[in-house]
N, C-alpha and C positions, 0 to 999 in steps of 0.2 A: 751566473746570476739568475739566467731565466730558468733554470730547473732550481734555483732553491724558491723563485718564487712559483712554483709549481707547487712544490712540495706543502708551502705553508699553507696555500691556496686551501691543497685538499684537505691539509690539518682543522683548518678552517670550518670546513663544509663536513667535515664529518661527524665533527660535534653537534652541529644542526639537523643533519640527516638521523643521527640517534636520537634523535627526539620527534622527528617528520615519518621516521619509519611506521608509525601504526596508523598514520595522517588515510583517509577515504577521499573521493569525489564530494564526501557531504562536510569536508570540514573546515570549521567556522572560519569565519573571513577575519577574526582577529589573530588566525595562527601565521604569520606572516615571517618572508624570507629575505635575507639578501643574496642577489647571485652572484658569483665571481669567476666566471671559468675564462682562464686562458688557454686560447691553443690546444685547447684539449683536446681529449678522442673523443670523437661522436658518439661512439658507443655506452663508453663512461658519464657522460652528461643525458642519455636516453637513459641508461640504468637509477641514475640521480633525479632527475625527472619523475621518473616511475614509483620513485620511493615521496616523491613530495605531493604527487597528485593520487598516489594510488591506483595510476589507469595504467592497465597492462598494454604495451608494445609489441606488435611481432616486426623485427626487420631484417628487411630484405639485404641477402648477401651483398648486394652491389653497394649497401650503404655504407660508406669509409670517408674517413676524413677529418679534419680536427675546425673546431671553431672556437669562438670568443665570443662569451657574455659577459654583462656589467650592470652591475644597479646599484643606484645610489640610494634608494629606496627601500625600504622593505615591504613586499609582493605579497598577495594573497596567493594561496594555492591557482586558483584559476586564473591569476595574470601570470604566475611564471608558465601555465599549460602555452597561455596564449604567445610569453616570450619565445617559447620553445617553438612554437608552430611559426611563428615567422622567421627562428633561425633557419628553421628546415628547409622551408620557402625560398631562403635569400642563399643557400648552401645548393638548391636544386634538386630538395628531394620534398616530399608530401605525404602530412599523415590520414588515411583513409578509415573511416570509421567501419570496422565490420559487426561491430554488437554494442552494448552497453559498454560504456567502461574499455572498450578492447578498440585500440587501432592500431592498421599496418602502415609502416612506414617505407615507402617506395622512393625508387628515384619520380621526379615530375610525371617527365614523358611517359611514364605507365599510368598515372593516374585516375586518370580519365578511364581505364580498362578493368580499372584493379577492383568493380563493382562496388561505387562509392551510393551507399546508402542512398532514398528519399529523406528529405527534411524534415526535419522534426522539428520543436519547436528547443530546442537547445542553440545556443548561437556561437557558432565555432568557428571565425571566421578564415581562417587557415586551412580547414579540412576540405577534400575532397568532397565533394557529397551531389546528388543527383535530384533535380527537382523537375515537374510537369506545367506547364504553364497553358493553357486553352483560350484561345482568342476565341472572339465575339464577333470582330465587327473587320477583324484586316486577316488577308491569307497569310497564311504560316509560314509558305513559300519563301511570302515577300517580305516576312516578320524575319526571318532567319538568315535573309542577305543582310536586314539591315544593322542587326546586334552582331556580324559577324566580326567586325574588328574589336566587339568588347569582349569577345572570349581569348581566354589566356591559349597558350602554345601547347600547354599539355590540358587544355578544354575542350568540348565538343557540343554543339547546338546541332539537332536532326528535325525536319518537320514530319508530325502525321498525319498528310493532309487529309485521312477518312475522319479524322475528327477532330478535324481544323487546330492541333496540338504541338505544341514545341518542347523538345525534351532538352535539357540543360544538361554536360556532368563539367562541372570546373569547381575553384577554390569556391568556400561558400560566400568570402565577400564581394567575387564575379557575381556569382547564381543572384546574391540582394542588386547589385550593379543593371544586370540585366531585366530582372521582376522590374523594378522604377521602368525602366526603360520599355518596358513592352506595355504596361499599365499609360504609361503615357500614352505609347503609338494606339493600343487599341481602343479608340475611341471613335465612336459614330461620329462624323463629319458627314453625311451624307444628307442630300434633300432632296426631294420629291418635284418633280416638272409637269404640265401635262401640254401638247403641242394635237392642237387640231389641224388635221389634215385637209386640203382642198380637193386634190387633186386625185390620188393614189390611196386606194384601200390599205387601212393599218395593218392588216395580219400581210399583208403583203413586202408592206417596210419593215416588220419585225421578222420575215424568213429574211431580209436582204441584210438585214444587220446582224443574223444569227447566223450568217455564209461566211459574212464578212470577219466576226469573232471567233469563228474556227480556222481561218486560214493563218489568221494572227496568233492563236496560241500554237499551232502546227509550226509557224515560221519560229517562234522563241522571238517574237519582235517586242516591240514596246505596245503595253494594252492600253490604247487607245477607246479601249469600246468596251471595259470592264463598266457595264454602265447597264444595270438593269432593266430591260422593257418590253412592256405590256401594250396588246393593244386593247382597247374600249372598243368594240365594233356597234354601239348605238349610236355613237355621238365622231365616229371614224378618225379618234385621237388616240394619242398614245400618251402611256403613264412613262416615267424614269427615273428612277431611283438610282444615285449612286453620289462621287466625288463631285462638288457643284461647280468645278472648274470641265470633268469631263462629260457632265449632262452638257453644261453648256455648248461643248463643243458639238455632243448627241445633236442637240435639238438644230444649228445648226445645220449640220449635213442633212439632218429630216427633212429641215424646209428647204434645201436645195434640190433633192433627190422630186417634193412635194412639186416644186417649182418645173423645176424640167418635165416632170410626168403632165405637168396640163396640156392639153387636147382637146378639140375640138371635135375627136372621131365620134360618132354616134350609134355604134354597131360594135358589136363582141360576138366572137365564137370560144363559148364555154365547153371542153371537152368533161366529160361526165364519167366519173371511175366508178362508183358502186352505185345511183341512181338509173331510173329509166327513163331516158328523154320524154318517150310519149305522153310516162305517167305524169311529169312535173310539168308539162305545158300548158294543161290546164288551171293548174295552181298561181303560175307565174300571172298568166292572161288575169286572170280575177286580182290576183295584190297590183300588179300595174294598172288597171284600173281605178283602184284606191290611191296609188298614190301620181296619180295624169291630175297638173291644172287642171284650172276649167279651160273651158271651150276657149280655141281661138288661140291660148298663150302657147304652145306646146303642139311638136309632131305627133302621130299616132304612134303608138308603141305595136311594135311586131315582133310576134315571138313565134320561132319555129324550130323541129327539128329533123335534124340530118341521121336517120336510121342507122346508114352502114358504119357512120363513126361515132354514133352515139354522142352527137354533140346539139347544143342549144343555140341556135343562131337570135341573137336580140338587136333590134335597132330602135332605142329612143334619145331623150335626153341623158346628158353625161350623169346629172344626178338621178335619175330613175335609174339608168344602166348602173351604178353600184350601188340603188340599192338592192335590185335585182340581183346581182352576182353576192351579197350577202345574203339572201335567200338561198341563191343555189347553195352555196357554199355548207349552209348549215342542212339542208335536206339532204346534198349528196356526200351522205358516211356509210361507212362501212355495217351494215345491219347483224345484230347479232342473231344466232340462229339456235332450233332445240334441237334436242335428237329426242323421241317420243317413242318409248318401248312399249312394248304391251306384252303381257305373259296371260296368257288361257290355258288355266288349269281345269280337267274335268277327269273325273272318278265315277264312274257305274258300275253297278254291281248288277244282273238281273239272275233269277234263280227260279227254277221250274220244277214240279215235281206233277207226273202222270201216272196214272193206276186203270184199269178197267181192262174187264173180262168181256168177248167175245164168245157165244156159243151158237151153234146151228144143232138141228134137229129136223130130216124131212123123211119122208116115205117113198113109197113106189104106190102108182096103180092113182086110180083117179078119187079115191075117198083118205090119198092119204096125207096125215098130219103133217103141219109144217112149223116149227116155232126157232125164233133167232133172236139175238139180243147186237145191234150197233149203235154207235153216238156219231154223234159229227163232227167231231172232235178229235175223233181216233185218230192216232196218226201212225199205229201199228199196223200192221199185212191185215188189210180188207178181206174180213173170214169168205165172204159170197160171191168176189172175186176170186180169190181159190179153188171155193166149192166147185164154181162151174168150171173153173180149167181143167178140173179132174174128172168129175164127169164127163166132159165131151173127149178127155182125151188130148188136150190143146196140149198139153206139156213136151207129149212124143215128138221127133221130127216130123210125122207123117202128116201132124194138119194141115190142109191147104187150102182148106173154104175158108171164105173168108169172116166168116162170125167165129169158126174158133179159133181164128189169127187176131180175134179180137178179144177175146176172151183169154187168148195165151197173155197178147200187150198188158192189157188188165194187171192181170194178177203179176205180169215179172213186176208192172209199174209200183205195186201193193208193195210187193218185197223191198226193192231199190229204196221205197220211201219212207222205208218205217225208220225209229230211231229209237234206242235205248234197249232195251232188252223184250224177246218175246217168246216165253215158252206156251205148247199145243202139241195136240192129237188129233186123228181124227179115223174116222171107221165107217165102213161101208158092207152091210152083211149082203151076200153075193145070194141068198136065196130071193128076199124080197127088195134087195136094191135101199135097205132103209140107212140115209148116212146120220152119224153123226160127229161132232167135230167141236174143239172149244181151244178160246186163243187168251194168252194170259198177258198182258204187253207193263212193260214197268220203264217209266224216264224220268232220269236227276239230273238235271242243267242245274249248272251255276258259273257263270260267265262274270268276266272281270273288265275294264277297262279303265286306262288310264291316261288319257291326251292331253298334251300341250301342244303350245305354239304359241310363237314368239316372235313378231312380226315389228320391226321397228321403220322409223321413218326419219330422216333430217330434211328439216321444215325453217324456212326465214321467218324471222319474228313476223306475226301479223300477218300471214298469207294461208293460205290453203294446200293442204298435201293429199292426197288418196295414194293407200297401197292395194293392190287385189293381186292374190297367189292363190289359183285354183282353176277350175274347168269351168265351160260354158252348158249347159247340157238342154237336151229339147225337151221344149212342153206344147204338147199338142193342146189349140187355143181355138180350134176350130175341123170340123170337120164334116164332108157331105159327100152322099153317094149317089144320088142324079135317080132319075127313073129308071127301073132295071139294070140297073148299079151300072149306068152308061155314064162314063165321064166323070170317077171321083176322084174329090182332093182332099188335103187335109193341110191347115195350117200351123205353122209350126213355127215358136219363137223359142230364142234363147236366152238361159237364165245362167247367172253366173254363181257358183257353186264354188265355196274354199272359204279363205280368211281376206277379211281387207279391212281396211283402218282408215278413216276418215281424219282429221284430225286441224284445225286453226290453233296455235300459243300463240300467247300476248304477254308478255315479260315487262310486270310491276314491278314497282317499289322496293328494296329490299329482296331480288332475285325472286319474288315470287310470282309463279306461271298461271294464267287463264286457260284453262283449256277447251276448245268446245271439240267434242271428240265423240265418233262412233264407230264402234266395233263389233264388227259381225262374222261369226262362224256358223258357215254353214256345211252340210255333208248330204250323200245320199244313203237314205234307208232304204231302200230297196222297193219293187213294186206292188202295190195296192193288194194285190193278192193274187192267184194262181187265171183268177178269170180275166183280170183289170191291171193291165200291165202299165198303167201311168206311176210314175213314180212317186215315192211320197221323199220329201226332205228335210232332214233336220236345220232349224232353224233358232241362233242365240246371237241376240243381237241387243245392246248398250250405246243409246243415242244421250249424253251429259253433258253439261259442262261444270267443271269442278276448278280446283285453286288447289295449285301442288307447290310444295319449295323446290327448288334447284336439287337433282337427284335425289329428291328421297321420293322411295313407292307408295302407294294411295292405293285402296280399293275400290276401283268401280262398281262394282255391285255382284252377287252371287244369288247361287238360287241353289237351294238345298230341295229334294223331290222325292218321297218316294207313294210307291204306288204297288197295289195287292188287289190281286186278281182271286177270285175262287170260282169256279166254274163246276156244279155236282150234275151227270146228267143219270137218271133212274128210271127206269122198269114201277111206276104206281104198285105198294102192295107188295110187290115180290122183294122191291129193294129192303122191306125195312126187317126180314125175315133173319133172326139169330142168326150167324154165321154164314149160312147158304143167303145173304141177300147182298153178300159183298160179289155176286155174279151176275146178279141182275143191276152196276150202276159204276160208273165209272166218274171220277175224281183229277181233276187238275186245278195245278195252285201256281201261281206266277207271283214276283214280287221284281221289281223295280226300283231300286236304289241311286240316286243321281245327285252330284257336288256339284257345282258350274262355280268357278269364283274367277275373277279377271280383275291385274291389276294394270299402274299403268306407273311408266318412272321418265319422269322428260328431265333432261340435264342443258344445260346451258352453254355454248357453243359461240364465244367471242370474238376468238383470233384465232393466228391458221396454228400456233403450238394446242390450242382444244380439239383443232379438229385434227391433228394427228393423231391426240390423244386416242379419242373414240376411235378415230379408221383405225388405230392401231389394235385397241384391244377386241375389235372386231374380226379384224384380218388376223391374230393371232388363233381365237376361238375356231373360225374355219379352217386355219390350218388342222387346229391340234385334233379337230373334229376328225379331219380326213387322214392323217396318219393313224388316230386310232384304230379307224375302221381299215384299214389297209396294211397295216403294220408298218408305220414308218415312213410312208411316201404321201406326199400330198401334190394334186395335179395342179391346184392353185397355185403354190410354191414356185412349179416348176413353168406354170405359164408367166410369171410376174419376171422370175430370172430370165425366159425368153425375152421380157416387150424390156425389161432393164438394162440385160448383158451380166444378170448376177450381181449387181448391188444391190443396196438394201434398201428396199423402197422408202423408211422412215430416215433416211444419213443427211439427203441433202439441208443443207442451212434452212431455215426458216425466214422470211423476209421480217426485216425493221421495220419499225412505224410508220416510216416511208415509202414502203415498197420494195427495196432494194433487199439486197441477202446480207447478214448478220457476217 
């Protein structure tokens, strides 16, 4: 009996399936069905289905098994989708949307995996589907215990607490179940307290209550102390924000914690971490001043401090003594610091060109002629210096008086000092001894220079730095030699010769730097000249203050030079003779070319991860410096592995905002 009404069943449904068969997702809600399946195959009624909705199926092998629909009604296309989704449901399988029009049909227990789409605005309430939810006002944490019993067996709720988020995947009439439900819970219930302190400085009950709220989320206890707070250090209250059952209970413990701190003591010793006791004792003396009753009401306030522990010993009234430790408190921080580079860049170029002839012409015998042509300029072999070595003979070993040992010095001195080129002849007729002699001298100098230096400094905001790298060298500043040169002295002071850098920052508004800053390079040029041996020394020196941002370079000032020299010396008359007068004058030309530009780059130096930074890229440039020039080996390197043991001087942890290591 029950397979003939199987049979009809299908008879039935076939004739309405040849008419549903070209039926879409889009069609009209008066095309309506009745369903009738007994005990049927799943499969067959998902094939049936598919032909009446038009939505493609893929299912999963595991899905088997017969059920039973019924309507007494005739269904729109989209009520029998939905009969069908809650047969699947109450059977233990789930259909998960993968595309438009396309779902896979799974057992439950997968569904939740089987990557059930984000919502859309389609309302399918059978389907698998995955939606985001983001609170406002309650943690996710504590949002995801609390919806944990509305999620179904093949559902899933995760929180992310980076952005405060709870991820849904279940049936979609859970995911609506649950939205009501968190829309509910996430609601500000919170209100605002504020509790004036008597006794106990605020920022001090606020570390007590932020020790206390980490030991409690550590433990996984009950948060008691989820309760937001601020201290107001003008008025020595604190703010609280949070649930107005657990402020309550806040301000409470405040005022007990307030209550037990009261004391009579009239004395503090303030230990001092980045302050200088000496500097702030004066500061202190002057506000406790300001804020001492008048006369008569009130002990005298004493403020001192203890050098070798750096600490400030205070004894007055309890309210003076915190306002005072408010004072310190905000003076002793941690000061930011610059690092101030300086680059001196200089380029010189200087270029010389010398010319002039030398001749001699003399006789023998007492009426005879004598005619010679020199400059004082010359820096070619001394023609009359020669002359005479050769006449007396100075050149031989054999001289031993001492005028032609003077005359030999001479002339080797002439030769040794000439420079550039010199060609000559010279002749001596052996009847009447008449010589003559002539010297051609030629010099091209062109000289190049190129110096930097690069001297930097790390400097505390607001204080004063000097660098100096160079020699000390003597300048004689006095000198006397007594009567008949009995008893002389000469005074002598030293002057510092190199590169140094002066420099104060002051760290404005918006990272921008004050600088008052001087840099000076100096060098020696050598002495005055062959008779006056004091020294002359070059001297560039930049005394400013300018306005720099946070690493970037600026230009101090430069100085572009140059300088020509022409120096003609001539024979009146002879010089200016066609051809033959370039023997009677000699010529030298100098020129002087000179860059000077100096910049300056200060960067800004917070906390100790900056200042690894800089020692870092500092220490790395002296390395790389000395392996180049060495090939490979650097002594700095190798002295840091000595004082280390071979670690790496930048490995250790960095300390947290507290002090301690990360």
């Amino acid at each position: 009996m029950r397979g003939l009404m199987n049979t009809l069943s299908a008879l039935m449904l076939a004739a309405g399936l040849m008419a549903a068969a070209a039926l879409t997702p889009a069609m009209a809600q008066d095309d309506r069905q009745t369903l009738n399946f007994r005990d049927a195959e799943i499969g067959a009624v998902i094939d049936d289905v598919s032909l009446l909705t038009g939505y493609t199926f893929i299912v999963d092998p595991d899905v088997r098994g017969r059920v039973t629909i019924t309507s007494q009604a005739a269904l729109t296309p989209q009520e029998v989708f939905q009969v069908f989704l809650s047969t699947l449901r109450v059977n233990g399988y789930a259909a998960v949307r993968t595309a438009p029009g396309v779902f896979q049909i799974v057992p439950e227990a997968e569904g939740a995996r089987a990557g059930a789409p984000v919502r859309s605005a389609t309302r399918q309430n059978e389907t698998f589907l995955t939606q985001v939810f983001r609170l406002r006002n309650t943690a996710a944490r504590d949002a995801v215990r609390a919806i944990g019993p509305m999620i179904s067996a093949s559902g899933a709720a995760n929180a992310v607490e980076g952005g405060n988020l709870i991820v849904v995947v279940d049936f979609a009439s859970n995911v609506e179940a649950v939205g009501e439900a968190l829309r509910a819970m996430d609601v500000d219930n919170s209100t605002v307290e504020m509790v004036v302190l008597e006794n106990i400085p605020a920022e001090d009950l606020v570390a007590i209550v932020e020790r206390l709220r980490t030991r409690t989320a550590q433990g996984e206890e009950d948060r008691a102390f989820a309760v937001t707070v601020a201290a107001v250090p003008a008025s020595n209250a604190l703010l609280l924000r949070g649930d107005a059952r657990a402020v309550g209970e806040m301000i409470a413990l405040a005022r007990r914690i307030d209550a037990v701190s009261a004391s009579n003591q009239s004395f503090r010793v303030i230990y001092l971490d980045h302050a200088e006791g000496e500097d702030l004792v004066p500061i202190l003396d002057q506000f406790a001043q300001a804020l001492s009753p008048g006369e008569g009401s009130a002990r005298q306030v004493s403020i001192a401090h203890h050098q070798p522990t750096n600490a400030i010993i205070i004894n007055a009234d309890p309210d003076v003594l915190r306002e005072l430790e408010q004072v310190i408190g905000r003076l002793d921080v941690r000061r930011p610091q610059v690092q101030v580079e300086a680059i001196v860049v200089e380029v010189s170029d200087q270029a010389a060109r010398d010319l002039g002839v030398q001749f001699l012409l003399a006789g023998s015998g007492d009426d005879a002629p004598f005619a010679y042509t020199r400059y004082g300029d010359q820096r070619a072999p001394d023609l009359l210096a020669l002359t005479g070595a050769l006449v007396t003979d100075s050149f031989s070993g054999d001289a031993t008086d001492s005028g032609q040992l003077s005359l030999r010095d001479l002339a080797l001195s002439s030769l040794l000092g000439s420079r550039g080129g010199a060609l000559g002849f010279g002749v001596q007729d052996g009847d009447d001894g008449t010589l003559f002699g002539l010297v051609l001298n030629a010099l091209d100098q062109d000289t190049e220079s190129n110096v930097l230096s690069k001297p930097q400094i790390m400097v505390l905001d607001n204080e004063e730095a000097s660098l100096m790298v160079g020699q000390e060298i003597p300048i004689t500043t006095g000198e006397a030699l007594g009567s008949n040169n009995a008893n002389p002295f000469r005074q002598i002071e030293r002057e510092p010769v190199g590169v140094q850098l002066y420099v104060r920052p002051q760290i404005n508004d918006g990272d921008t730097i004050r600088l008052r800053i001087r840099q000076e390079v100096s060098s020696i040029q050598g002495p005055v000249s062959a008779d006056f041996q004091e020294l002359i020394t070059n001297q560039r020196e930049i005394e400013t203050t300018v306005l720099a941002d946070d690493g970037e370079i600026i230009v101090l000032g430069g100085l572009i030079e140059r300088d020509e020299q022409i120096l003609n010396d001539a024979v009146p008359g002879l010089s200016s003779l066609p051809v033959a007068g370039r023997l009677f004058r000699s010529e030298s030309r100098s020129e002087t070319r000179r860059n000077l530009m100096v910049f300056i780059r200060p960067v800004i130096v917070r906390d100790a991860a900056d200042v690894r930074r800089v020692t870092r890229d500092s220490y790395d440039y002296a390395v790389g410096q000395q392996r180049e020039a060495s090939g490979g080996r650097s002594s700095l390197q190798d002295m840091v592995d000595v004082m280390l043991g071979g670690a790496d001087p930048f490995a250790r942890p960095l300390p947290d905002a507290e002090g301690g290591d990360e």
